[in-house]
C-alpha positions in Angstrom: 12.6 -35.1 15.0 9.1 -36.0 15.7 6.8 -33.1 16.4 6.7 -32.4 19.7 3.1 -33.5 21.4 3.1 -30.9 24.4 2.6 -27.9 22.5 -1.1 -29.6 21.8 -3.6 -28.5 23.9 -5.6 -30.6 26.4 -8.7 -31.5 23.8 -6.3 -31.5 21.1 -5.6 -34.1 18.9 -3.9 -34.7 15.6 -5.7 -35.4 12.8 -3.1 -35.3 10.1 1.0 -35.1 10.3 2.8 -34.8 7.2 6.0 -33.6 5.3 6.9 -32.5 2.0 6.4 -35.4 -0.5 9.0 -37.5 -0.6 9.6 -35.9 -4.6 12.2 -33.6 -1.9 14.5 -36.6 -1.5 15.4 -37.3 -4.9 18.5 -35.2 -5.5 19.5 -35.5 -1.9 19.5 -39.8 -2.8 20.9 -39.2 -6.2 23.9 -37.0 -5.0 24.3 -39.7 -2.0 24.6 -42.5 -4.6 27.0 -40.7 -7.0 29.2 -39.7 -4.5 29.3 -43.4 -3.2 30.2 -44.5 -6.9 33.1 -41.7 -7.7 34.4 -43.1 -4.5 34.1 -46.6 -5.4 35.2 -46.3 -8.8 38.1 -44.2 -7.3 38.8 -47.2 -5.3 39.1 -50.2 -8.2 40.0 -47.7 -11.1 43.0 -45.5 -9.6 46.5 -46.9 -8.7 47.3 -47.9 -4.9 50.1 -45.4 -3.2 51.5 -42.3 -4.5 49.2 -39.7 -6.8 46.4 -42.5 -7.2 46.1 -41.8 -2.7 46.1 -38.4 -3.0 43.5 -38.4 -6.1 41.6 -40.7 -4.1 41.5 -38.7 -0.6 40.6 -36.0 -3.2 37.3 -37.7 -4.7 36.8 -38.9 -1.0 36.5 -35.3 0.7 34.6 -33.9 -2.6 32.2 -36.6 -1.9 31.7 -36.2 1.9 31.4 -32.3 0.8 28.7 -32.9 -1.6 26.6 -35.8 0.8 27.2 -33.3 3.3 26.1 -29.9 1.9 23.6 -31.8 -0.7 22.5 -34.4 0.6 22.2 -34.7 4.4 21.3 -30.5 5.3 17.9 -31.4 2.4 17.0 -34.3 4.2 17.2 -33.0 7.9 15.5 -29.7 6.3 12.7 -31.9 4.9 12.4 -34.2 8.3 12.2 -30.6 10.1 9.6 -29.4 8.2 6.1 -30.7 9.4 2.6 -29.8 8.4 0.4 -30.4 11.4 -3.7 -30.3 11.3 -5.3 -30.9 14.2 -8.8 -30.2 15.4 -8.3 -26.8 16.8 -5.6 -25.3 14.3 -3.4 -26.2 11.3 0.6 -26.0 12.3 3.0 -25.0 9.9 7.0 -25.4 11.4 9.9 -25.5 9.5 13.8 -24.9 10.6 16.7 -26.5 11.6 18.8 -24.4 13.8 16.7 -21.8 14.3 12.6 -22.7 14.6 9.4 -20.5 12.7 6.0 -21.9 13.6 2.9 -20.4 12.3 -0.6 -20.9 14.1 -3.7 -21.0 11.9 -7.0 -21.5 14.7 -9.9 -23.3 12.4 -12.0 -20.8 13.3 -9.8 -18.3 11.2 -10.0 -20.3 7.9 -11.6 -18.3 5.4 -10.8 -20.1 2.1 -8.5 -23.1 1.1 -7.3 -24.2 -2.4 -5.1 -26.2 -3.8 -3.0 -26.6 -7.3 -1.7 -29.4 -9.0 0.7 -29.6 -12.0 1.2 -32.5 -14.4 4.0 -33.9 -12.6 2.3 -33.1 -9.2 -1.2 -35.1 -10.5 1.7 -38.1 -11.2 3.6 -38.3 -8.3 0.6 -37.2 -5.9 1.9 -33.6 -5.0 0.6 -30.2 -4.9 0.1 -26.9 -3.4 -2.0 -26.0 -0.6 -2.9 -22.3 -0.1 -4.9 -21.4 2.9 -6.4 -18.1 3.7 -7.0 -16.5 7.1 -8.3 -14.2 8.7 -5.4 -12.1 10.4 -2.6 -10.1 9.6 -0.6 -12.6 7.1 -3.4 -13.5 5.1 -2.4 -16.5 2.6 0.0 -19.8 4.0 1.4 -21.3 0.9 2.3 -24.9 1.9 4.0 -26.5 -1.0 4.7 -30.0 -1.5 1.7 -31.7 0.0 1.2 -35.6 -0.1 -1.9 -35.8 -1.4 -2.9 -32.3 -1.8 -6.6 -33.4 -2.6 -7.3 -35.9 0.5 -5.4 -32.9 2.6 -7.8 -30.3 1.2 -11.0 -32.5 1.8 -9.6 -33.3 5.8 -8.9 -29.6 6.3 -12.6 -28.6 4.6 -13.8 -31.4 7.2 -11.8 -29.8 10.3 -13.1 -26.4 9.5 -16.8 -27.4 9.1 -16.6 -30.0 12.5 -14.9 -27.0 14.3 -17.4 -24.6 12.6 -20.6 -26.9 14.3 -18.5 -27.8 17.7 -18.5 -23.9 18.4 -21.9 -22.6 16.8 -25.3 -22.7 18.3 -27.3 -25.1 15.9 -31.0 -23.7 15.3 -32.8 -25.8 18.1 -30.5 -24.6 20.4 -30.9 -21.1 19.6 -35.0 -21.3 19.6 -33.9 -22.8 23.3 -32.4 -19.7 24.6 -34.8 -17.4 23.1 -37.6 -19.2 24.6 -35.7 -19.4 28.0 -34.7 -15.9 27.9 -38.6 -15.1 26.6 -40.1 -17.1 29.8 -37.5 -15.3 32.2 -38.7 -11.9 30.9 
């Protein structure tokens, strides 16, 4: 479930590739490991044959229920879910069945911020919020790894793009002087 490369243009490259912080996975694991123990302690705790099988098969498809429904769908929603900055745009795509991508170009970037609470500052999480010019506005992209390092890489993109596509001021004295000398 890697994001796929071709939808990167020619000069593009990828800068940054992340996913929600791993904070995501903790009740997914915790249900996984319960459900292994009720089944386990199903196994050594009820009597073999008769109403210990069928409370056993019981506890069983409870537990491949809950792995299933809590467990497995978080995880493959989290491992769908990709944040994607590159040196042209930032990608945001999340979806498992169905697929919703949004598009920021750098050049659109108008403000970014990020917010941290306690627990966030602990575990190394936090919100990113970047503004664009355009008809949504704001992109709210919570659970970031490292919102801080991520906030400083996008500032970085958007300044690199910013000089890559601007005319620095020698070059602008250039083609006034051409234009002047033509004239």
């Amino acid at each position: 479930m890697a994001f796929p490369e071709d939808v990167l243009t020619e000069d593009e490259h990828v800068v940054l590739h992340l996913h929600p912080h791993w904070k995501a996975l903790v009740r997914p694991v915790a249900v996984l490991v319960f459900a292994i123990a009720a089944v386990a302690a199903g196994v050594v705790f009820l009597p073999s044959g008769g109403g210990g099988s069928i409370t056993l098969a019981v506890i069983g498809g409870l537990a491949v229920l809950a792995v299933l429904l809590l467990s497995a769908w978080p995880y493959i929603s989290w491992r769908t879910t990709h944040y994607l900055f590159t040196n042209e745009r930032v990608v945001l795509q999340h979806g498992v069945f169905s697929r919703e991508r949004r598009d920021i170009p750098l050049s659109r970037v108008n403000d970014h911020s990020m917010n941290q609470q306690f627990i966030g500052r602990l575990l190394g999480y936090g919100t990113l919020t970047i503004e664009s010019a355009g008809e949504r506005g704001q992109s709210v992209l919570p659970d970031v790894p490292k919102v801080d390092r991520v906030q400083t890489k996008l500032y970085e993109l958007v300044e690199a793009f910013h000089d890559k596509h601007s005319l620095g001021d020698g070059e602008l004295r250039e083609i006034l002087a051409e234009r002047d000398n033509k004239g």
